[in-house]
C-alpha positions as CSV (number, residue, x, y, z in Angstrom):
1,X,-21.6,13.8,-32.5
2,X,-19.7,12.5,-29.6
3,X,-17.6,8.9,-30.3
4,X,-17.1,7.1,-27.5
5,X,-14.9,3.4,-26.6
6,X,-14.6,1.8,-23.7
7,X,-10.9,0.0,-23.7
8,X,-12.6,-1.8,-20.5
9,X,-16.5,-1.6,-20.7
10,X,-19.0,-2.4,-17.5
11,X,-21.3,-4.9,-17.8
12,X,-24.9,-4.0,-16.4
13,X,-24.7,-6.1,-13.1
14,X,-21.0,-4.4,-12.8
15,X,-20.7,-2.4,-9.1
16,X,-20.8,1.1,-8.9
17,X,-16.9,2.3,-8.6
18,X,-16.2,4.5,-5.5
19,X,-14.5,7.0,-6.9
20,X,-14.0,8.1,-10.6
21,X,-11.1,10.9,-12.4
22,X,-12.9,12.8,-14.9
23,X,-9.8,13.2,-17.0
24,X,-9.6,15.9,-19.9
25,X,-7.2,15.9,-22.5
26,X,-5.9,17.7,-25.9
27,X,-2.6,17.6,-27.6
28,X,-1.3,16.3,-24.2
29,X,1.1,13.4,-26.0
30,X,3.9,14.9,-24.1
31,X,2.5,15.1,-21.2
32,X,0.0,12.0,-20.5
33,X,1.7,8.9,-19.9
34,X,3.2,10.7,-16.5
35,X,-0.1,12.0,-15.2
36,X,-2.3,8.4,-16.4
37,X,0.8,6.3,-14.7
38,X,0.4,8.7,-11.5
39,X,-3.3,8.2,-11.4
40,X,-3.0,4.3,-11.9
41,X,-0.7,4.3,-9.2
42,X,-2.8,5.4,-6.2
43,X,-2.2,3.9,-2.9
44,X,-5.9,3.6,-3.2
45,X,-7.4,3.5,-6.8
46,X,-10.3,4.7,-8.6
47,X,-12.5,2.5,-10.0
48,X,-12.9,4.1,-13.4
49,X,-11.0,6.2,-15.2
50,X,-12.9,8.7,-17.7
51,X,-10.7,10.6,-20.2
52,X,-12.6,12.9,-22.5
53,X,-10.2,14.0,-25.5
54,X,-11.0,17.5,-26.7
55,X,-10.2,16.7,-30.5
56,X,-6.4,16.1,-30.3
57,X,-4.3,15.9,-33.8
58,X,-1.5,14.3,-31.9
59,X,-2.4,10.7,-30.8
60,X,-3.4,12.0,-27.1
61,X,-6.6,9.2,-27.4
62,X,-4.6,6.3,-29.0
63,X,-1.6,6.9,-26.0
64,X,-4.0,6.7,-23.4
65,X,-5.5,3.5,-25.1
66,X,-1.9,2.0,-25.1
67,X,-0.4,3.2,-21.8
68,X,-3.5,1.5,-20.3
69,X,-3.3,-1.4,-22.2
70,X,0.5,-1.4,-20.7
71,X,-0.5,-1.0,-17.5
72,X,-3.4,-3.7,-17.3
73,X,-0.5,-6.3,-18.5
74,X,1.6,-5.1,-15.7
75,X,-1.1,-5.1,-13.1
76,X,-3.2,-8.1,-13.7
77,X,-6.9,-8.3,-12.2
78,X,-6.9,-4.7,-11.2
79,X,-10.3,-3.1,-11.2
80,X,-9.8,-0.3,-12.8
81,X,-11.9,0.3,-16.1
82,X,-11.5,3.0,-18.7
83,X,-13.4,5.0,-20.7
84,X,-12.3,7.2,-23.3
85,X,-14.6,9.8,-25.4
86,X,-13.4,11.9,-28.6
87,X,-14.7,14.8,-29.6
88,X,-14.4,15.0,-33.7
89,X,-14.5,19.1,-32.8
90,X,-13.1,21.0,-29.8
91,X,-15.8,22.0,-26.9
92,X,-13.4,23.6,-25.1
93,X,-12.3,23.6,-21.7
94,X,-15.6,24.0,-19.4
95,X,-17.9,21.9,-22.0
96,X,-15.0,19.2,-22.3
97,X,-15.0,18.7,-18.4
98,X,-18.7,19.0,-18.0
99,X,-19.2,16.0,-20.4
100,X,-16.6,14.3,-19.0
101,X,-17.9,14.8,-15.4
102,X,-21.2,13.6,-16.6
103,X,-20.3,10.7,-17.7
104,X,-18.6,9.4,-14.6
105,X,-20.5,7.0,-12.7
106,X,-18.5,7.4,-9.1
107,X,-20.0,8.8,-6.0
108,X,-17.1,10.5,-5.6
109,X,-15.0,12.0,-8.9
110,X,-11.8,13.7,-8.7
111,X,-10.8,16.1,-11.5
112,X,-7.1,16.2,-13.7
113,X,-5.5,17.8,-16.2
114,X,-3.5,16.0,-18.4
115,X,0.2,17.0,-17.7
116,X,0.2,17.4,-14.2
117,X,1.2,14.4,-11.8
118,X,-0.2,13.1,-8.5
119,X,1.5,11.5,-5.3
120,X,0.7,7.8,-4.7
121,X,-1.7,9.3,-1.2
122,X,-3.7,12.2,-3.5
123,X,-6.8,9.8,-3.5
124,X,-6.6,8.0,-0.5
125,X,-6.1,11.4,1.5
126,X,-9.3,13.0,-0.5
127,X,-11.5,10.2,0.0
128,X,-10.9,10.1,4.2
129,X,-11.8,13.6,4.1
130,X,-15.3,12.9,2.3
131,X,-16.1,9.7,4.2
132,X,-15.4,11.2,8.0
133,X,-17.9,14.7,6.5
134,X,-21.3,13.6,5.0
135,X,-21.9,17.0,4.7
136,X,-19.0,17.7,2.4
137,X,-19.6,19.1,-1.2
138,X,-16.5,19.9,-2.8
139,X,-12.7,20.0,-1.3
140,X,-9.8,21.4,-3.8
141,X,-6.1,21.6,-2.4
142,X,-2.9,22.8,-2.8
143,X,-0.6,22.1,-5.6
144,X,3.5,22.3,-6.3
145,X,4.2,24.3,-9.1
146,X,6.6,23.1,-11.5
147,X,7.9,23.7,-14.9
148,X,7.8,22.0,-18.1
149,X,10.2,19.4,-17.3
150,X,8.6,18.6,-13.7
151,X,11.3,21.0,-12.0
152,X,10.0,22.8,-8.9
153,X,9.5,26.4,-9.2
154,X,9.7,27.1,-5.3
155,X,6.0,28.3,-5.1
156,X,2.8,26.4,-4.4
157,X,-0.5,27.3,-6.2
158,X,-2.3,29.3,-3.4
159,X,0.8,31.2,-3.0
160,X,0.7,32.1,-6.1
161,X,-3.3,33.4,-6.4
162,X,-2.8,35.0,-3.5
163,X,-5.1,33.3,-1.4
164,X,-4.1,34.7,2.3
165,X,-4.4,32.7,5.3
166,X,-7.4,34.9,6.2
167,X,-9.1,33.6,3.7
168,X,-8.2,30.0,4.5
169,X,-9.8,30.1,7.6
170,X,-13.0,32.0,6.4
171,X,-13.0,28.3,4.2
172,X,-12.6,26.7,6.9
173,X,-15.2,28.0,9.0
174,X,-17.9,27.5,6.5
175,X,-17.9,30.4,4.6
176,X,-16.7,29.5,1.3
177,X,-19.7,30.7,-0.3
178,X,-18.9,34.4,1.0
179,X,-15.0,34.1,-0.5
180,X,-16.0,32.8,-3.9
181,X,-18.7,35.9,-4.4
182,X,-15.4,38.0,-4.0
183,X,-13.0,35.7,-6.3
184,X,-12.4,31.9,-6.9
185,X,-9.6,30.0,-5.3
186,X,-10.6,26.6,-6.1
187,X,-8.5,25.4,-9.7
188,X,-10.0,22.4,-11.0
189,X,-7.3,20.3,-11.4
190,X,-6.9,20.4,-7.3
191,X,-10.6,19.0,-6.6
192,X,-12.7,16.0,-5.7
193,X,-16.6,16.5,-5.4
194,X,-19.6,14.8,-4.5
195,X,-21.5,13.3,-7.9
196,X,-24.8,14.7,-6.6
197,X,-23.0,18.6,-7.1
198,X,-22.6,17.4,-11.0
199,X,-26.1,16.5,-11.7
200,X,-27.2,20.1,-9.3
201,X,-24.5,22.4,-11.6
202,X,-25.5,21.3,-15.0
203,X,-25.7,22.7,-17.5
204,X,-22.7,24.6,-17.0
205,X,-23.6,28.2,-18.2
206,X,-20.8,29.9,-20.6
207,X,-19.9,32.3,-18.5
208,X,-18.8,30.3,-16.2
209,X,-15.3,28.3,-16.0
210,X,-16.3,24.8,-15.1
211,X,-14.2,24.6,-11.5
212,X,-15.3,28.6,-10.6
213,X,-19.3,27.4,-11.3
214,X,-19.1,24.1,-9.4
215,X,-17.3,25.5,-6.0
216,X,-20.0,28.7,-6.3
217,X,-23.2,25.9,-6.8
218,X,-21.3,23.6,-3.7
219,X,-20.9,26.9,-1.5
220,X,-24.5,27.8,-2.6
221,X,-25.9,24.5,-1.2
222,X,-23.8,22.5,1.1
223,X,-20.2,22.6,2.1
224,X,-16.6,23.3,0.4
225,X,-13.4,23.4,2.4
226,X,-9.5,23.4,1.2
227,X,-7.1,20.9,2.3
228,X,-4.0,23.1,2.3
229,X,-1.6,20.2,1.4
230,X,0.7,20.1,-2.1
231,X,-1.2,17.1,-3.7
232,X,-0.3,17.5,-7.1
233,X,2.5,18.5,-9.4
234,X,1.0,21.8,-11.1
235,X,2.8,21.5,-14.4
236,X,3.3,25.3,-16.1
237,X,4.2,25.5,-19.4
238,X,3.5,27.1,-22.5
239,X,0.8,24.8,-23.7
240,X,-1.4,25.4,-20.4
241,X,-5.1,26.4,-21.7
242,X,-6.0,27.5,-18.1
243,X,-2.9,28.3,-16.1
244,X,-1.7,30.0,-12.6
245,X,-1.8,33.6,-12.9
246,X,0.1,36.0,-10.7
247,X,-1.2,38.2,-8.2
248,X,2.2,39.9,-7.4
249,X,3.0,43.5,-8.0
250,X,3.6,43.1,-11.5
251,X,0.4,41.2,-12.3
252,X,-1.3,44.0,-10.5
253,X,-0.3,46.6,-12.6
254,X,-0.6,44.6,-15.7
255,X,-4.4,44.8,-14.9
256,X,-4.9,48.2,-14.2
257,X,-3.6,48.9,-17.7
258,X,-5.9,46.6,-19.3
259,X,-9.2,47.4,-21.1
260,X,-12.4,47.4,-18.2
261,X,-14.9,46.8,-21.0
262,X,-15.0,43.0,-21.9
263,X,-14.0,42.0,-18.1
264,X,-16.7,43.8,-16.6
265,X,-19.3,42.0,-18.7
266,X,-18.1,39.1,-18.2
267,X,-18.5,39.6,-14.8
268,X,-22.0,40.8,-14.9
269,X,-23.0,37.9,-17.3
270,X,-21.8,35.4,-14.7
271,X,-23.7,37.1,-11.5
272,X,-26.8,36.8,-14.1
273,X,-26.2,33.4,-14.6
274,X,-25.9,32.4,-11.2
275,X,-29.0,34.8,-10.2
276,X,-31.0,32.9,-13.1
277,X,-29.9,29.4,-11.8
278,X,-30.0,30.0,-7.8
279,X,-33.5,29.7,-7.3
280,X,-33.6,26.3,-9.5
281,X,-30.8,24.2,-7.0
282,X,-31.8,21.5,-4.6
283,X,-31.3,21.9,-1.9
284,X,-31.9,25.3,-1.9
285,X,-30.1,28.1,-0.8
286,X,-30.8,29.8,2.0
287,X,-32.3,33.2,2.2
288,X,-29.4,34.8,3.4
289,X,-27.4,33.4,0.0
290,X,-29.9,34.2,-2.5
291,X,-30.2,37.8,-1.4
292,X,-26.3,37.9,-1.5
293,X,-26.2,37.2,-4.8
294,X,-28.8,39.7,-6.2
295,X,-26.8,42.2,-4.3
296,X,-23.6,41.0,-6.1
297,X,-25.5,41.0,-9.2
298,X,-26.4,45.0,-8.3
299,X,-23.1,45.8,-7.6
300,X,-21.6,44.2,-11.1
301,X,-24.5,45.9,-12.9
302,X,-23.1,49.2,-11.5
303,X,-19.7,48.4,-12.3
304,X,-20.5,47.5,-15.8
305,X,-22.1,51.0,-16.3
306,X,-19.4,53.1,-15.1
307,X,-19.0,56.1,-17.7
308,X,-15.7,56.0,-19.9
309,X,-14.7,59.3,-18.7
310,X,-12.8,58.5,-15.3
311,X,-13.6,61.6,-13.7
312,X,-17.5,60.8,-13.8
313,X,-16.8,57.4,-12.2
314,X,-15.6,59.1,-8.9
315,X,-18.8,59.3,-7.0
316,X,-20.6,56.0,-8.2
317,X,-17.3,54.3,-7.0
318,X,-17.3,56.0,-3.7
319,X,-21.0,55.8,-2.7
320,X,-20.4,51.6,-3.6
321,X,-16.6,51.5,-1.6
322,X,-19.2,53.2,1.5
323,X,-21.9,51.1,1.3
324,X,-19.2,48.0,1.7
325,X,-19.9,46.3,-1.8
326,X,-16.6,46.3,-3.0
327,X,-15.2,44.4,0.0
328,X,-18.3,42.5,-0.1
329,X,-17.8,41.5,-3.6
330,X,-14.3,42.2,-5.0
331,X,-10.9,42.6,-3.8
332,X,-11.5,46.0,-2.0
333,X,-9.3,48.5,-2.4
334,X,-7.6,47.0,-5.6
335,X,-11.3,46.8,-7.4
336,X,-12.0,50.4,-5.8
337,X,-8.7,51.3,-8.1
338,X,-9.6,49.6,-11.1
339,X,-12.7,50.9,-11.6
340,X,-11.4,54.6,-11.5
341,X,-8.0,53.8,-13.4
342,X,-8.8,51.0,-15.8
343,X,-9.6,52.3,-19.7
344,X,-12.4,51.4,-21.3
């Protein structure tokens, strides 16, 4: 069962805040009064604040309680309210930020982790971009990577994943739905989205991780775009339960050592789940996108059968690479070699 206490609570007759931070914490002591400061200290501010505390052991809950208690004194007659949620057990990650998500009453709800830190502009900037596009689902941006201390690394998050400029221009044309069936740029703690896109994505399905399932739904039925600006500090450290991984040479080959077997079905399980829960969204997607993704749900189900003997993997592979799936669906080339190198 799910307690729940409002440090500031809304009455009935109370306005509808513009925007909301789902906020989603565990054993972040370290690292929360920075990011809940940085949040608090928008040029703009949210109107509610919704912090949804994965079962922490280390007084994450009672620290937000007091560093907002801190910062009401300091700023008297702000509107800001705050609502904090404890888990007795973990969810994890993607259930953690769906509840917190659903409990946000904003039309407009930005996501954070709990130990990274935002400019004064982060909302302000976001918002504009929402109000000037009606037809805007979901934007994400990019972030500043730094270390454990708040040091900066010298890289920014896209640079990191890889994401080319390519492919930031295929986002910004419109086709972000196209991109994510190949991989997911879009990191969670980078994004603001539209409430309706909440209430179209849940439930979140398991295979999913919750950022990856919310830009595939906002591609599916409206629009997603990147704002390619650092707004965030992208804190890496050893705590990180979802982190930026490397897509440089080393990472590469990393992969192509690792086992196929539990990847691949994971990746089939989540073109199932999205096949299963395509024809359910409002608005609906268009025929073009629905017959996308049973083809990407083909081409995983081949994938996921490939034989363990490599040899007998060579002409399944090269009849997919010639019919275009895995540039369709994948990385190209670099899936084309994973599926003939990887082990079972």
């Amino acid at each position: 069962m799910v307690r729940s206490s409002a440090s500031s609570a809304r009455s009935p007759g109370a306005s509808v805040p513009r925007v909301s931070v789902a906020l989603c914490t565990y054993n972040g002591f370290a690292f929360i009064e920075e990011q809940l400061r940085s949040i608090l200290g928008q040029t703009e501010p949210a109107g509610e604040i919704v912090v949804s505390d994965d079962g922490s052991t280390d007084g994450t809950p009672e620290a937000v309680d007091r560093i907002f208690a801190a910062w009401q004194g300091e700023h008297p007659g702000q509107p800001v309210t705050l609502r904090v949620i404890r888990n007795p057990a973990p969810l994890g990650v993607t259930a953690n930020f769906e509840q917190a998500l659903a409990a946000c009453a904003g039309e407009l709800i930005a996501l954070s982790d709990q130990d990274d830190v935002w400019p004064p502009e982060r909302l302000a900037l976001l918002r504009a971009e929402f109000r000037a596009r009606p037809g805007l689902q979901l934007l994400h941006t990019d972030a500043r990577l730094v270390d454990e201390i708040g040091r900066p690394t010298g890289r920014t998050l896209l640079a990191t994943l890889g994401v080319s400029a390519a492919e930031q221009a295929a986002e910004h044309e419109g086709h972000a739905f196209d991109l994510l069936l190949r991989r997911n740029i879009v990191t969670g703690a980078t994004a603001m989205l539209r409430r309706g896109l909440v209430q179209r994505a849940c439930p979140f399905p398991a295979a999913w991780v919750h950022d990856e399932w919310l830009a595939i739904v906002a591609a599916a039925t409206g629009e997603v775009d990147l704002l390619a600006l650092p707004l965030l500090d992208y804190r890496q450290h050893a705590g990180n339960q979802i982190g930026a991984s490397s897509l440089d040479a080393a990472g590469k080959l990393g992969r192509l050592r690792a086992p196929r077997t539990a990847r691949n079905a994971r990746l089939l399980a989540r073109a199932q789940a999205l096949q299963a829960r395509a024809a359910q969204l409002q608005p609906s997607p268009s025929a073009d996108t629905l017959a996308l993704i049973d083809a990407k749900l083909a081409h995983e189900r081949r994938r996921s059968t490939l034989p363990p003997l490599r040899a007998a993997r060579v002409a399944s592979v090269f009849a997919s690479w010639r019919a275009g799936d895995y540039r369709r669906f994948g990385l190209g080339l670099q899936d084309v070699v994973r599926d003939l190198a990887q082990p079972v």
